[in-house]
C-alpha positions as CSV (number, residue, x, y, z in Angstrom):
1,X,48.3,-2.6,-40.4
2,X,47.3,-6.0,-40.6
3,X,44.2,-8.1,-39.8
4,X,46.5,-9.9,-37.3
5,X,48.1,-6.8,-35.7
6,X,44.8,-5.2,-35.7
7,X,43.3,-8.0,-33.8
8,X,45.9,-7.5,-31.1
9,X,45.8,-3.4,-30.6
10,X,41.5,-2.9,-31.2
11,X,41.0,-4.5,-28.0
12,X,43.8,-2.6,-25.9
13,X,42.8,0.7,-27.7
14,X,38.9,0.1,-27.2
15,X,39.9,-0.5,-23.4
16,X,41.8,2.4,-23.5
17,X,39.5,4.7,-24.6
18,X,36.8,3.5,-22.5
19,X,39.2,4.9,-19.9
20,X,39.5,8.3,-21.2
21,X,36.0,9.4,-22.8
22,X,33.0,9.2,-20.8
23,X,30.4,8.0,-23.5
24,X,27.7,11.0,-22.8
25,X,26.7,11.9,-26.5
26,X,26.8,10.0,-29.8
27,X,28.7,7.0,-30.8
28,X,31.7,7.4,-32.9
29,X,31.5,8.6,-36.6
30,X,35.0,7.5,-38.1
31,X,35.9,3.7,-38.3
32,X,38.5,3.1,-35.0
33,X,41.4,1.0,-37.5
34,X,40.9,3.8,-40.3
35,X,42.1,6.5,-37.9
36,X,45.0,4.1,-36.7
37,X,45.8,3.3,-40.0
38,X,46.0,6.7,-41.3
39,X,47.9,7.8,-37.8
40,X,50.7,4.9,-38.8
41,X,50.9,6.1,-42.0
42,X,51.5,9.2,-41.6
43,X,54.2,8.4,-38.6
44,X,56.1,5.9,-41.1
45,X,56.6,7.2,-44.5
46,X,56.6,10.9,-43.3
47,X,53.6,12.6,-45.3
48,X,51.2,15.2,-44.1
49,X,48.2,14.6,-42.4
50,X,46.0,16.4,-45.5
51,X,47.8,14.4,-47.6
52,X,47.0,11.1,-46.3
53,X,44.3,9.3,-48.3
54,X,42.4,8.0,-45.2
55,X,41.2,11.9,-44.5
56,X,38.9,13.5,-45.3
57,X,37.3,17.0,-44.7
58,X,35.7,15.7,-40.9
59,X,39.0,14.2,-40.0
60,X,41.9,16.8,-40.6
61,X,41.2,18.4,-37.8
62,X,42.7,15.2,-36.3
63,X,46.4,15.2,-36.6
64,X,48.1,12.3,-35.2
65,X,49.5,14.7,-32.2
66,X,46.1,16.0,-31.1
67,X,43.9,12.4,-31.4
68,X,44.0,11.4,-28.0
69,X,47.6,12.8,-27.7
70,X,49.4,14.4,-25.0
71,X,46.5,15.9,-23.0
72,X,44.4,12.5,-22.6
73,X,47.9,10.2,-23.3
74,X,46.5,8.1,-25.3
75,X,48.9,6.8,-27.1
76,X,51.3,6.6,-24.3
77,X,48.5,4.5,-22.2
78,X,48.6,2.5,-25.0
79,X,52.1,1.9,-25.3
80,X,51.7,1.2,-21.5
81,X,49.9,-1.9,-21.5
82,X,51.6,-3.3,-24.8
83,X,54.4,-3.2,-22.9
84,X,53.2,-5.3,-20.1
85,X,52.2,-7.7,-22.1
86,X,55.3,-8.2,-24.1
87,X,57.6,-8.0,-20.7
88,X,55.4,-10.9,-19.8
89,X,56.1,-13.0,-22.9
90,X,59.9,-12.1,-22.2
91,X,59.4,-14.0,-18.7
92,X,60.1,-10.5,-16.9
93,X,58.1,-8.6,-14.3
94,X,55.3,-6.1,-15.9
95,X,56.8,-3.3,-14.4
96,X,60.5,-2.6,-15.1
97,X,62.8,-2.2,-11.7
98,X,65.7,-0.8,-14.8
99,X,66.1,1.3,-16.8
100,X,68.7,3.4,-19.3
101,X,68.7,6.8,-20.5
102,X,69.7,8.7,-23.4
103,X,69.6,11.9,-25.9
104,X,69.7,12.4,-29.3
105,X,69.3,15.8,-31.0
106,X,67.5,16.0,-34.2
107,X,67.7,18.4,-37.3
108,X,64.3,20.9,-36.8
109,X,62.5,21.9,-40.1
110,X,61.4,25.6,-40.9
111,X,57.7,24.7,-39.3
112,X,59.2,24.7,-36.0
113,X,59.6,27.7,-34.2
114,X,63.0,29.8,-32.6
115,X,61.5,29.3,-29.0
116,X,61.3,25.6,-29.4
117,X,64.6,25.0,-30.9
118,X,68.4,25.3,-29.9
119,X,71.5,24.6,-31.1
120,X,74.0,22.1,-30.1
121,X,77.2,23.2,-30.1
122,X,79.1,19.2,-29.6
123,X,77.1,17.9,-32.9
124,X,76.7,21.3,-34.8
125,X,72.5,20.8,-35.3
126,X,70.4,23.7,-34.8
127,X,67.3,21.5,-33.4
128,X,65.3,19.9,-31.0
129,X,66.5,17.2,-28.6
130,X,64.7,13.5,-27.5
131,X,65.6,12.4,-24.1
132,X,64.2,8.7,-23.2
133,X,64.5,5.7,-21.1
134,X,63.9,2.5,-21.5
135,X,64.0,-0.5,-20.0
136,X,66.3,-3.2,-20.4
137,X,63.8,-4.8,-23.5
138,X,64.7,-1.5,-25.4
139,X,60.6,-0.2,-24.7
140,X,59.9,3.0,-24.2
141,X,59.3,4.3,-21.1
142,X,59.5,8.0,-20.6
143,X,60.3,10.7,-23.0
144,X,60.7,14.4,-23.0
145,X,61.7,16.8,-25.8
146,X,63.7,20.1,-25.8
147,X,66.1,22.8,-27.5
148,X,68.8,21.3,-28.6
149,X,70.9,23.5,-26.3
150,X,69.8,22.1,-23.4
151,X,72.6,19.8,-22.1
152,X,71.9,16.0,-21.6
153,X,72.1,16.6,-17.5
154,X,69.8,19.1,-17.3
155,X,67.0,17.7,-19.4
156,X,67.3,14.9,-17.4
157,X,65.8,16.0,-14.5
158,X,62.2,16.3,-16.2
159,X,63.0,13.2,-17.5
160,X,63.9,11.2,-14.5
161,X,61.0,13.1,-12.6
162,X,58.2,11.6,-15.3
163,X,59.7,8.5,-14.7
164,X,59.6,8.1,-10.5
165,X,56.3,9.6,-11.5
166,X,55.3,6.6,-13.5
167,X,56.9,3.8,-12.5
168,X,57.7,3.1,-8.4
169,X,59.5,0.1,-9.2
170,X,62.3,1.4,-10.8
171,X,65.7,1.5,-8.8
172,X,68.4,1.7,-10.9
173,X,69.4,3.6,-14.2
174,X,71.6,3.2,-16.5
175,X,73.4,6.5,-18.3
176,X,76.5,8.0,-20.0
177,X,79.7,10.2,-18.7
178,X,77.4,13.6,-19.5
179,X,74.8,12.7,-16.9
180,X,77.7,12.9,-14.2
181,X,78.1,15.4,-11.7
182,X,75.0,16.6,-9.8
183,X,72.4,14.5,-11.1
184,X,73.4,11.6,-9.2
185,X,72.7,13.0,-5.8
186,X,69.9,14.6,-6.4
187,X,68.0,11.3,-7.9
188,X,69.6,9.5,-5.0
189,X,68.3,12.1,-2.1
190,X,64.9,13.4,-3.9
191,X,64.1,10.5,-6.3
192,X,65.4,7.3,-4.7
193,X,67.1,6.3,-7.6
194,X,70.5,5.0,-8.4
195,X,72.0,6.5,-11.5
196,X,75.1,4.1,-12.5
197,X,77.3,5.7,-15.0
198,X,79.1,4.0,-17.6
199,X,82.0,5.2,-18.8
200,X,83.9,4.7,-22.0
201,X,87.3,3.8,-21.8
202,X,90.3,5.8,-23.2
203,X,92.1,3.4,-24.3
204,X,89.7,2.2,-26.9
205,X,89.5,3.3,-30.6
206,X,86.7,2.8,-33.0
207,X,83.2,1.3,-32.2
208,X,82.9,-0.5,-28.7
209,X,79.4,-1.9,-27.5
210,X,79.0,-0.7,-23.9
211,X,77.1,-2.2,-21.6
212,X,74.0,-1.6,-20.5
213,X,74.2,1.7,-22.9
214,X,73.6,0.1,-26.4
215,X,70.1,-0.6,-25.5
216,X,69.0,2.9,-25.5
217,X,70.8,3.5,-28.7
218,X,69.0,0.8,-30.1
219,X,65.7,2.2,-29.6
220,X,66.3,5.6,-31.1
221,X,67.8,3.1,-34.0
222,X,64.1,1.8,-34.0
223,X,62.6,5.4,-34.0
224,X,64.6,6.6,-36.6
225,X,63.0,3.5,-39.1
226,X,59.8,6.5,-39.1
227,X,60.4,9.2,-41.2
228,X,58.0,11.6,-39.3
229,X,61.0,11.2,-36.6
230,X,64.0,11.7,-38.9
231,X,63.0,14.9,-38.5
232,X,61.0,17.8,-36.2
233,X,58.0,19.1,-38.1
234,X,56.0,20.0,-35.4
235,X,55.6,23.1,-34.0
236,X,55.3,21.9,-29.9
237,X,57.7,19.4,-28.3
238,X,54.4,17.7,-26.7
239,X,53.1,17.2,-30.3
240,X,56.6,15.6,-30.7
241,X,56.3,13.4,-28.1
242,X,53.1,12.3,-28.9
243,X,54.4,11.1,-32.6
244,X,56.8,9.4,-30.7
245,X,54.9,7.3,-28.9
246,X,52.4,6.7,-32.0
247,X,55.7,4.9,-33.6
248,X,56.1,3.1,-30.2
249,X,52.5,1.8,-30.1
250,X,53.6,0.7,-34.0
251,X,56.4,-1.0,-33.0
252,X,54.9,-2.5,-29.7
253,X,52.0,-4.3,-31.7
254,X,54.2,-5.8,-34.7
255,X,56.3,-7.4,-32.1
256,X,53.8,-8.8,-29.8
257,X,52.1,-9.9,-33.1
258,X,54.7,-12.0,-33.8
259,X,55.4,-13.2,-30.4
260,X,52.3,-14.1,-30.4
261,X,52.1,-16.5,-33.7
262,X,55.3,-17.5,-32.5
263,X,56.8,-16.0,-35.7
264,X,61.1,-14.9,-35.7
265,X,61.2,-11.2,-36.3
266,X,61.7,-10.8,-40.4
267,X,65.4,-10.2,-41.6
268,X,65.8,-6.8,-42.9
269,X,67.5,-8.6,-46.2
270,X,66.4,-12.2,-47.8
271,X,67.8,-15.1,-45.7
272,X,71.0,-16.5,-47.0
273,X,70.6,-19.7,-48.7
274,X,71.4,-22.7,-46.7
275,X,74.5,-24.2,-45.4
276,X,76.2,-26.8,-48.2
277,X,76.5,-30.4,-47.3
278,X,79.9,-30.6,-45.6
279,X,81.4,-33.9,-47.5
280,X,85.1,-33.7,-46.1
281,X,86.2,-36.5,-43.7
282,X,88.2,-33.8,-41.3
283,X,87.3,-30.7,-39.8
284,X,90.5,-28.7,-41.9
285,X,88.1,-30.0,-44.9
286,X,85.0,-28.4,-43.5
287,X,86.5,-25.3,-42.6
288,X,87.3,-24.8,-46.9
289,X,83.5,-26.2,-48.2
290,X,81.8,-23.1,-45.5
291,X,84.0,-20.7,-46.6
292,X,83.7,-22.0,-50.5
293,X,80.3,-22.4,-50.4
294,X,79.1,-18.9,-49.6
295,X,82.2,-16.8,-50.2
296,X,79.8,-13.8,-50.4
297,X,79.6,-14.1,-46.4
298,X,82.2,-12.2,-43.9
299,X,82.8,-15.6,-41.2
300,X,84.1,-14.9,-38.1
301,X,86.5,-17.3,-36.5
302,X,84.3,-17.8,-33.5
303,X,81.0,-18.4,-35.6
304,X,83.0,-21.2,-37.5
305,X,84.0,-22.7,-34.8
306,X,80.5,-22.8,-33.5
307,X,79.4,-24.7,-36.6
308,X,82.0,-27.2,-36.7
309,X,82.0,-27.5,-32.9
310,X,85.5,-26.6,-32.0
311,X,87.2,-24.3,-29.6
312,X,89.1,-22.4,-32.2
313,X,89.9,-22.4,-35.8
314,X,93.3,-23.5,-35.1
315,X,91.8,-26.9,-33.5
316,X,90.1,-28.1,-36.6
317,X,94.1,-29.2,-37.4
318,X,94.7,-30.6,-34.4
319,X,91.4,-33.2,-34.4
320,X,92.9,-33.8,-38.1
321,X,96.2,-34.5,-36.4
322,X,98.0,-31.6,-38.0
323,X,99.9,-29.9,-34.9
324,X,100.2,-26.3,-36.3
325,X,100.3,-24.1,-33.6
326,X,99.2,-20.4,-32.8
327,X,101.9,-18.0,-34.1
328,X,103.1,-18.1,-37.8
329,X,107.1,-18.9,-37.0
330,X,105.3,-21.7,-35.3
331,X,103.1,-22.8,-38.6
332,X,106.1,-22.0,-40.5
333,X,108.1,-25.6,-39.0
334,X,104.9,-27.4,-38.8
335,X,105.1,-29.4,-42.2
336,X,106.7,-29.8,-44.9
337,X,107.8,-26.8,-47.8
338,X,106.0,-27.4,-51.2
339,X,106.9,-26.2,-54.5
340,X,104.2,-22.9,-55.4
341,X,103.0,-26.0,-58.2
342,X,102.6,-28.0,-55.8
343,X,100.0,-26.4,-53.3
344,X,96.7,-27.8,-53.2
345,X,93.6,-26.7,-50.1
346,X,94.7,-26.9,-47.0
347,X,98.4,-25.7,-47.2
348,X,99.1,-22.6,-45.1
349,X,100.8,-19.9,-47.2
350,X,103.0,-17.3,-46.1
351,X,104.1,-13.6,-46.2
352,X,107.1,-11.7,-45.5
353,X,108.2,-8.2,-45.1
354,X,111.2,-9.7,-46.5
355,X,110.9,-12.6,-48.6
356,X,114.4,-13.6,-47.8
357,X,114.0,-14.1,-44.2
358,X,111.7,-16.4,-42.6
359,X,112.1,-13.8,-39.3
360,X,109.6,-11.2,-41.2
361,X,106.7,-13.6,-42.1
362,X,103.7,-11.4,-41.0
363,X,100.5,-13.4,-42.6
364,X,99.5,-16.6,-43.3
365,X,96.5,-17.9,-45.1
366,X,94.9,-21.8,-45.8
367,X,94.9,-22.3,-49.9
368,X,91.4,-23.0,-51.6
369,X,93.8,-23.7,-54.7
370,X,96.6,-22.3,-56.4
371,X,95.2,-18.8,-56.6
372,X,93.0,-18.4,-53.0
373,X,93.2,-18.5,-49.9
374,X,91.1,-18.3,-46.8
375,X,92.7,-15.9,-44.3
376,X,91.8,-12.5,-41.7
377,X,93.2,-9.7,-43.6
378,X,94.4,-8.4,-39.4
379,X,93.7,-9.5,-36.2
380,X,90.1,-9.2,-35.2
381,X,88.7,-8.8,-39.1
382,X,86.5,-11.8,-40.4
383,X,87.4,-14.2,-42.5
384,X,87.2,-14.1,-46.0
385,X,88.7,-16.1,-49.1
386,X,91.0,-13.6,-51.4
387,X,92.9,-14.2,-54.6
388,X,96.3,-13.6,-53.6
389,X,98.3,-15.1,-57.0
390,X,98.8,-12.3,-59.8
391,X,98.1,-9.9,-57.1
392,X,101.1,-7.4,-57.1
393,X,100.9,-6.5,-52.8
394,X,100.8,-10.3,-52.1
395,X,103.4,-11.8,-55.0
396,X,106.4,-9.3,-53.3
397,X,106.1,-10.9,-50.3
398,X,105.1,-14.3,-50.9
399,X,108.1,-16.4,-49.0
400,X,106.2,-20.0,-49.5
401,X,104.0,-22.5,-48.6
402,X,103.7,-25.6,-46.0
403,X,101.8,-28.9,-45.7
404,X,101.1,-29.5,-41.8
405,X,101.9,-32.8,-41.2
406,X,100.4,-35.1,-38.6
């Protein structure tokens, strides 16, 4: 921990524990940001309490679950008022009005007992399960943990319970297709709360970013950064909990640090190196030195056109005065045909099924030079420049190339 993220959490955790202890024998022994230290550490990189160096004979008794953990809440209280303050900074209320919520079932190691672990039978892990919510920040709100056979509905109940509990502000929450059924009415007619499901679609293959739900998914993202959580080692869920919101409190202070001192949150890899100087007169030109420049880096259509301040891609040749069009029979009468020894950047190039008939052109890409081109590999892809001469796939159905012409 940091002298500048210690400066923000000492005076929340000194408040906090003024709270919670009544002062009526001796001061305290152990220094306050040694204990928090060793607490983080241990939550981060995974290792056991004895074999932290911060500990010592006095304080192993002390496990990060027991030190102010799930009887007194400390570390929950804690995450409580850190996440006021950074809902304020966000220009939001300090109390959420909504909220998401989610599971996630987690391998159990042998230290965990049979009565606190389950096994679920949809993602094959013998194990415990984390149910949260959140709000719509991705901070923790509520969380409860049990067998991993318990279905998502059921430990819901708990779960939702804790949070009308804690928070009389909250109206609506957000949840998957396995919280439907009987859930619903029973928050509606005992808890006063909406439960909206939202639903995946069946027509849709591959990843899909639903609304609303990604944000809980996120934040057992940012749990799983802490080994201690990768895995169960305790031997109560309560103990459990209380780790988890130990890598909350974690989390909460390094973002409000930065808030803060007004600092961007750190990219996980080094930035990329600047953009190059764009020298070309037109936008076509433009389009070839950002791709050139850092070939290394997957562009997306819409992020060019950002840059370049265009609609589309396809527009850069129109404010060139290249009328191309959108469809490659289109491209294919747009300009002139060159000579393959004649193509220089910013020719299209094309691609047949059968390089006898301009009816089966299925891809089209801009030349870089006589050997690349910049081009989407399908629809949807991102962008990337591709050596395409000498390359056996691409030669069989090369059909030629054509300069747009104004």
């Amino acid at each position: 921990m940091t002298d500048a993220e210690w400066a923000v959490l000492e005076g929340e955790a000194r408040a906090v524990m003024a709270e919670l202890v009544q002062v009526t024998g001796r001061p305290m022994v152990h220094d306050l940001r040694a204990t928090f230290d060793a607490i983080n550490y241990v939550t981060r990189y995974g290792i056991e309490w004895r074999a932290c160096r911060w500990t010592s004979r006095r304080t192993r008794p002390y496990t990060p679950s027991s030190c102010g953990g799930p009887r007194r809440g400390l570390p929950e209280r804690l995450a409580g008022r850190l996440r006021g303050r950074l809902r304020i900074m966000a220009g939001r209320g300090e109390l959420p009005t909504a909220g998401c919520i989610d599971s996630q079932t987690v391998k159990a190691a042998e230290t965990v007992g049979a009565a606190a672990c389950g096994y679920d039978a949809g993602k094959k892990i013998k194990g415990q399960e984390r149910h949260i919510a959140v709000d719509t920040l991705g901070l923790l709100l509520c969380v409860t943990v049990t067998a991993a056979s318990v279905q998502d509905r059921d430990g819901a109940y708990p779960l939702l319970a804790r949070l009308r509990e804690k928070f009389s502000t909250i109206a609506l929450v957000w949840a998957d297709g396995g919280y439907a059924g009987r859930l619903l009415t029973w928050a509606r007619d005992v808890l006063h709360l909406t439960v909206t499901i939202v639903k995946r679609s069946d027509d849709v293959r591959g990843f899909v970013v639903l609304p609303r739900r990604w944000v809980a998914e996120r934040s057992f993202a940012w749990l799983t950064r802490y080994r201690r959580l990768v895995r169960v080692y305790e031997r109560k869920p309560e103990h459990h909990e209380a780790l988890i919101w130990w890598a909350t409190v974690h989390q909460m202070t390094r973002r409000l640090t930065r808030e803060l001192a007004g600092q961007p949150p750190p990219g996980r890899w080094a930035d990329p190196p600047p953009l190059a100087d764009l020298f070309s007169p037109d936008r076509r030109g433009k389009v070839l030195e950002l791709l050139a420049a850092q070939p290394w880096r997957a562009w997306k259509a819409a992020e060019l056109a950002a840059i370049l301040g265009i609609e589309n891609v396809n527009s850069a040749w129109a404010k060139a005065g290249a009328r191309i069009g959108g469809h490659t029979s289109t491209q294919w009468n747009a300009g002139a045909r060159i000579r393959r020894s004649e193509i220089r950047p910013g020719d299209l190039i094309f691609f047949a099924h059968d390089p006898t008939r301009p009816a089966t052109i299925h891809h089209v890409g801009i030349a870089v030079d006589a050997t690349r081109m910049v081009h989407a590999p399908s629809t949807g892809s991102t962008v990337r420049i591709s050596t395409w001469a000498g390359a056996p796939y691409r030669e069989r159905r090369f059909i030629g190339a054509v300069r747009p012409s104004a």
